[in-house]
C-alpha positions in Angstrom: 14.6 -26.3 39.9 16.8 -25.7 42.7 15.2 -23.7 45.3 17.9 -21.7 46.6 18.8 -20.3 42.7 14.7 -19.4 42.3 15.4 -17.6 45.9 18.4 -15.8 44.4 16.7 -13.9 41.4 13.4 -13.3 42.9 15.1 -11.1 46.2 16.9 -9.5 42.8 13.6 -9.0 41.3 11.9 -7.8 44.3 14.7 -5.5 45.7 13.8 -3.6 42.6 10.5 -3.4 43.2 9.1 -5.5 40.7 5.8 -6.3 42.0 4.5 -9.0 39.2 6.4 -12.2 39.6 5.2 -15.5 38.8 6.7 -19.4 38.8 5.9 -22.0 36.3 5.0 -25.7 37.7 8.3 -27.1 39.2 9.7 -23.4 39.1 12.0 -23.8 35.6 10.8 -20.2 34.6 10.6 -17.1 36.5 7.9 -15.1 34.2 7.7 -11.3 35.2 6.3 -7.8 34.1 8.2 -4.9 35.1 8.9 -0.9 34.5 11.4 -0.1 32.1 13.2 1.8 35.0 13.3 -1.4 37.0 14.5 -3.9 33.8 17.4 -0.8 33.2 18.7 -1.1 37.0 18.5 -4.9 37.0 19.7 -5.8 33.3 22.2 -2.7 33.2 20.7 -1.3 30.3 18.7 1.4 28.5 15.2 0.2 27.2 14.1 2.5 23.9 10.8 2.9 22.1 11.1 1.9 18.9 8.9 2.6 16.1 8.8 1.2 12.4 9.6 3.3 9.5 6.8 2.5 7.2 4.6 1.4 10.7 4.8 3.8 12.6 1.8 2.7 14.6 4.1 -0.7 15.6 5.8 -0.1 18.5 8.6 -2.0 20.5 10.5 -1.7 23.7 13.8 -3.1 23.5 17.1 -2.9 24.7 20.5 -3.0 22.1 22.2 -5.0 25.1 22.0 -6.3 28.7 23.8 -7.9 31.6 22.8 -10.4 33.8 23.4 -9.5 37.7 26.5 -11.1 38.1 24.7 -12.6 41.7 22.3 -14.9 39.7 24.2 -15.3 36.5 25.2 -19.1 37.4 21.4 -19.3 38.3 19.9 -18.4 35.3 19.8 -20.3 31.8 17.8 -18.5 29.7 16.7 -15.1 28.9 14.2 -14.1 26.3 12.2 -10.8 25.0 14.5 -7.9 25.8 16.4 -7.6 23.0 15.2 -9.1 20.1 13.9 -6.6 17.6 10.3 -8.5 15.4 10.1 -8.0 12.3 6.5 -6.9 10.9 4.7 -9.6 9.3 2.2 -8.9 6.0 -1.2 -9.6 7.0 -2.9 -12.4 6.6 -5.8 -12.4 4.0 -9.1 -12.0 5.8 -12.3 -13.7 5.2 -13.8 -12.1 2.8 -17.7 -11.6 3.3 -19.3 -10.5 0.3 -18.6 -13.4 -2.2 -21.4 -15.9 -2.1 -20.4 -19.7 -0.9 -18.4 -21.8 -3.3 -21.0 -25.4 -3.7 -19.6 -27.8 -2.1 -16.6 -29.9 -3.6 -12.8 -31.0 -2.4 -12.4 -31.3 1.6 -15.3 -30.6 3.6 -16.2 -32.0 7.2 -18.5 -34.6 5.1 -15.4 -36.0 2.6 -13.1 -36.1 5.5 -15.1 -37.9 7.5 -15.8 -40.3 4.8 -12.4 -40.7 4.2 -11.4 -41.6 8.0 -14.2 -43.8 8.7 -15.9 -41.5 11.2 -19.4 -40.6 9.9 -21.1 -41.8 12.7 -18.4 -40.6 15.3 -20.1 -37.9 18.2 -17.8 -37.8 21.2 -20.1 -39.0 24.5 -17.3 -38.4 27.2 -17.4 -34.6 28.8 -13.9 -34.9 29.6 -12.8 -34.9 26.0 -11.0 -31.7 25.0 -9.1 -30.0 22.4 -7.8 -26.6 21.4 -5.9 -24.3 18.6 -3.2 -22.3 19.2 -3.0 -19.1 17.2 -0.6 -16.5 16.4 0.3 -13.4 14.4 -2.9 -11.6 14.6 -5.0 -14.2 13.9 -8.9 -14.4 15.1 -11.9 -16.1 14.6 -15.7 -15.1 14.4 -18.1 -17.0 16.5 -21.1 -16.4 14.0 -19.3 -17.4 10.9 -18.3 -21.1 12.8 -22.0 -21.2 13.6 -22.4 -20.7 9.9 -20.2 -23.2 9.1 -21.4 -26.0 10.7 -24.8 -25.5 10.1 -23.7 -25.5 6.3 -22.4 -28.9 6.4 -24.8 -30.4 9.3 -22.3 -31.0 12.2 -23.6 -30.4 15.6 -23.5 -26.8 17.1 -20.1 -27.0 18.7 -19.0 -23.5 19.8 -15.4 -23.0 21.2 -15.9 -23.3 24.9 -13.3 -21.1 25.9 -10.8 -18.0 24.5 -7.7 -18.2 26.4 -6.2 -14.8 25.4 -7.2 -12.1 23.1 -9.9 -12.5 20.1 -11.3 -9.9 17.6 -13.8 -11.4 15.8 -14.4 -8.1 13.0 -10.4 -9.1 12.1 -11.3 -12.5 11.4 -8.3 -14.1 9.2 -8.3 -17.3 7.1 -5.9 -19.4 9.3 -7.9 -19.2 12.4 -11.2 -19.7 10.7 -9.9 -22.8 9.4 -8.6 -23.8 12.5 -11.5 -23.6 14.2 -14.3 -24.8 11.9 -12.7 -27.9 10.8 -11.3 -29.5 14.4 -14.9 -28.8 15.8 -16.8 -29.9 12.6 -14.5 -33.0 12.6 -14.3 -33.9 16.4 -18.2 -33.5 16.8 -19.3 -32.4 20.4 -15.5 -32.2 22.1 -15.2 -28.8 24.1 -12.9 -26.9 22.1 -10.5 -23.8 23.3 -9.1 -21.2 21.4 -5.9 -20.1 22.7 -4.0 -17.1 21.3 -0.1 -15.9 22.0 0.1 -12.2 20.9 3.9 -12.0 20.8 6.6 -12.8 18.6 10.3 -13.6 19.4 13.0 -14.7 17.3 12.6 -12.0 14.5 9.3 -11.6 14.0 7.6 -15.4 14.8 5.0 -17.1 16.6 6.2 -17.9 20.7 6.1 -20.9 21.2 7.5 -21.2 24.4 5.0 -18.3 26.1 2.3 -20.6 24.3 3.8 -24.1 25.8 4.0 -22.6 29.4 0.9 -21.2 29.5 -0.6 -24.3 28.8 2.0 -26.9 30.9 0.9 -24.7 34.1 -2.8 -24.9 33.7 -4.0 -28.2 35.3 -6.6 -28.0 33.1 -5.4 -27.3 29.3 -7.4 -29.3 26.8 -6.1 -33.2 26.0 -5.2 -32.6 22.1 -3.8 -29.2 21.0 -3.9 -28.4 16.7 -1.0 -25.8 16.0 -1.3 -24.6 12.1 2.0 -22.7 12.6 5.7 -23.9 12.0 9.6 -22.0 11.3 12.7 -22.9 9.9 14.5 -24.5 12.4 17.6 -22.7 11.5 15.9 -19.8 12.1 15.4 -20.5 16.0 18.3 -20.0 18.1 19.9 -23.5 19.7 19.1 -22.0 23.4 15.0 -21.2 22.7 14.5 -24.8 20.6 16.2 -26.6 23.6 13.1 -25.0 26.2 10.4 -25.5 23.5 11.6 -29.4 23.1 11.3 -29.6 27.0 8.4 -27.9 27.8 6.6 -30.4 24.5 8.4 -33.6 26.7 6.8 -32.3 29.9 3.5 -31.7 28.3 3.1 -35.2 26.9 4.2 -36.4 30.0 1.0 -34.9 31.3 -1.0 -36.9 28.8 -1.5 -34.2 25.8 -0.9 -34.5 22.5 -0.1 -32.2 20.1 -0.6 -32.0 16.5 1.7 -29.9 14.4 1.3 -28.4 10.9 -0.9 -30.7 9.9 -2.7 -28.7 7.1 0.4 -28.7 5.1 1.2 -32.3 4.5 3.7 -32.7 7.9 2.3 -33.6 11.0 4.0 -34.1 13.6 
């Protein structure tokens, strides 16, 4: 990015004493937490608190409308998070814990790796890595992987590392999944779990917090499994464009990623 424009909005953001400021690699994003009374002097606005009607407990702090500093406004692209209003999201089922296990039948680590020819497949190299992205409240719990692998015989093969937030007593379905079949199925590759608390566009997953997160860390895993997916039409032009960069950059860098697999489209 050009240095002088980076220059330009950080003296904005500092002259109103915003104090947590960061740069991505090659400086394309400015990524900042701030007061509310320092986002209403910069932006023009008035931030509310926001509550849902049949959530109360759900709360939101948005502004109806901003302005860009006219000073920076030919140095900035893109904007996101102030005032786009989420809509809650049902639930996901949670694992439930008091049914006894199913006997084994359908996909299980042992068919799949049948199927793919990879029975005898334990990965030797330490630099091999992988991770899952998760979203929309959606945890794991270290004892039930445990559980799971020594159901079906893989090696022990806990996730090495939780980027972000896990609560393993709100264990959901998706996550579980997630995580027991990529380390049942990659045997022995260090495995992350990383997980993107906030929604944009209306309620859905961030995948552009999640992308830049991992693009400026030198040292996010080689192959990253995302069970999560939106209607494209659904995403506005401006927030697709800086996903689909950040994805080009990132496989530039030698990663892979793997979308939607589960469901019959991967990508």
């Amino acid at each position: 990015a050009n240095e002088s424009a980076v220059l330009s909005v950080m003296q904005i953001l500092q002259r109103s004493n915003v104090k947590s400021i960061d740069t991505t690699k090659g400086n394309c994003y400015i990524v900042t937490r701030m007061s509310v009374s320092s986002a209403n002097e910069i932006f023009e606005t008035t931030f509310g608190t926001y509550a849902y009607v049949d959530q109360p407990e759900a709360i939101v702090h948005k502004a109806v409308h901003f302005k860009i500093p006219p000073e920076i406004a030919q140095n900035v692209d893109f904007i996101y998070g102030i005032d786009d209003f989420p809509k809650l999201r049902k639930e996901y089922a949670r694992v439930l814990r008091q049914k006894p296990l199913a006997p084994m039948s359908g996909n299980n680590p042992k068919t799949l790796a049948s199927r793919y020819n990879i029975s005898d497949y334990e990965s030797t190299n330490s630099g091999n890595s992988q991770a899952i992205a998760s979203f929309l409240s959606q945890y794991f719990n270290p004892s039930d992987l445990e559980k799971f692998q020594k159901r079906y015989k893989t090696p022990n093969n806990p996730i090495v590392k939780i980027d972000g937030k896990n609560d393993a007593e709100k264990a959901g379905v998706e996550a579980t999944l997630d995580v027991e079949y990529i380390t049942s199925v990659a045997k022995k590759v260090a495995t992350w779990f990383v997980y993107t608390p906030t929604l944009v566009n209306n309620g859905q997953e961030d995948f552009l917090k999640w992308i830049i997160g991992q693009t400026n860390m030198s040292d996010s895993p080689w192959v990253h499994s995302v069970s999560y997916g939106d209607v494209e039409s659904s995403i506005p032009a401006a927030f697709k464009t800086r996903v689909d960069d950040e994805f080009k950059k990132f496989g530039v860098a030698g990663r892979t990623i793997i979308y939607a697999s589960e469901i019959g489209r991967a990508v």
